[in-house]
N, C-alpha and C positions, 0 to 999 in steps of 0.2 A: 264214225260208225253210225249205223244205220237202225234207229231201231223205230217198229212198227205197232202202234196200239189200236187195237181195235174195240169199239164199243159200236152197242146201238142202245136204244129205247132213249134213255134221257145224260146217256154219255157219264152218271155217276160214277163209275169202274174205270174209265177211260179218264178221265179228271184227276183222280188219286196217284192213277198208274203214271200219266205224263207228271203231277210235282214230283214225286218221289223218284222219278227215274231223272228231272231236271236238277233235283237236289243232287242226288246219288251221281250222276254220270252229266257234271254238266256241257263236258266236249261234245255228247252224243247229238245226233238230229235227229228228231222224234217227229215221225209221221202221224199225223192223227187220222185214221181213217172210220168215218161211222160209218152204221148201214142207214141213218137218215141225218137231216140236216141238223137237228137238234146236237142230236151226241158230237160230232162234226168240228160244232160252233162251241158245243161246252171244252170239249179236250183244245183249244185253240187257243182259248180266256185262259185255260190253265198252264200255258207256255208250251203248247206243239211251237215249232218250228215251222211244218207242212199239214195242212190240210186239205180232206178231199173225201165226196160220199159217195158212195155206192159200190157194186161188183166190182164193176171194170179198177176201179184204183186200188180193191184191193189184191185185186187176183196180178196186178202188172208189179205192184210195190212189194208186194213180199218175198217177190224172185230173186232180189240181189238184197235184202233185210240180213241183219247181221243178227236181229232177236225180234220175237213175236210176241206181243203181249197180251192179254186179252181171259174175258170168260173161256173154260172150256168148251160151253157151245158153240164159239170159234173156228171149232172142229167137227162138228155136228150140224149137217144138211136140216136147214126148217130150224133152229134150234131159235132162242131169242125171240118165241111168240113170230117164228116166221120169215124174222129181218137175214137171217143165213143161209146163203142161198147154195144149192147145191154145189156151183162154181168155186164160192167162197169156201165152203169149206175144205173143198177138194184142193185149192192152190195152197192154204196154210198148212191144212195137214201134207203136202206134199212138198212145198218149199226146204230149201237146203237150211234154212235157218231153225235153232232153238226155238221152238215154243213155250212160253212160259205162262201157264192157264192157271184163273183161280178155280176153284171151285164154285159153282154158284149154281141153289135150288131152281132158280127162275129159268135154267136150259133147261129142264127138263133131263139131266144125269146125275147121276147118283155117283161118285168116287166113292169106292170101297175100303175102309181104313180109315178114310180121312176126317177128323174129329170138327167137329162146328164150332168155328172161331169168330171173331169177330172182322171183318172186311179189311180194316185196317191192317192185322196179322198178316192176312194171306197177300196182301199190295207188297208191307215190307220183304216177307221171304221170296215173293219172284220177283223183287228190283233186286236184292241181296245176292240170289243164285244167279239172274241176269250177269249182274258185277263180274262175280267168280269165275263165272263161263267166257265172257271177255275179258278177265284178267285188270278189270279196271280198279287199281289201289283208289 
């Protein structure tokens, strides 16, 4: 299975997200995709399988993604201080695959309901829901 994380700024989000999803699912192939080389290099060190920066690999890799991982501004054109680019957000939110978003003040969006945990929380419940959604015991 295919799964695709996406970070930018210094890859901290993206880090978490590849151990826990290497712990959790370790058949899976985990793409690290930043929007700069930092984040990139950081999800790589943290057991990506594939990496690669910028638009183009993430707009071509999330077309056959079996789950999307990543901040919500992911989805959000300009979001991440800029690093998202209209493209980008246009392919994730459009892609046939799961997205599975934290919540995080630093896009610039507000989730309504959603109570302020700590990073850790929100990494474990969307490797958790990822799981469930691919049925991985």
């Amino acid at each position: 299975m295919k799964i695709v994380v996406i970070d930018g700024q210094g890859g901290r989000l993206g880090c978490l997200l590849v151990e826990r999803v290497k712990t959790r699912m370790p058949q899976a192939r985990i793409y690290a995709l930043g929007t700069n080389t930092v984040a990139t290099a950081a999800m790589l060190r943290a057991g990506a399988d594939f990496g690669a920066t910028g638009e183009n690999p993430v707009v071509r890799n999330v077309m056959d993604a079996d789950g999307v991982l990543g901040a919500v501004g992911i989805v959000v054109a300009n979001s991440i201080l800029g690093e998202i680019t209209p493209a980008m957000a246009e392919a994730v939110g459009g892609c046939r695959a799961r997205k599975f978003l934290i919540p995080m003040n630093s896009c610039g969006v507000i989730v309504a309901g959603v109570e302020e945990r700590p990073l850790s929380v929100y990494v474990s419940q969307a490797v958790e829901s990822l799981a469930a959604e691919l049925k991985v015991t």
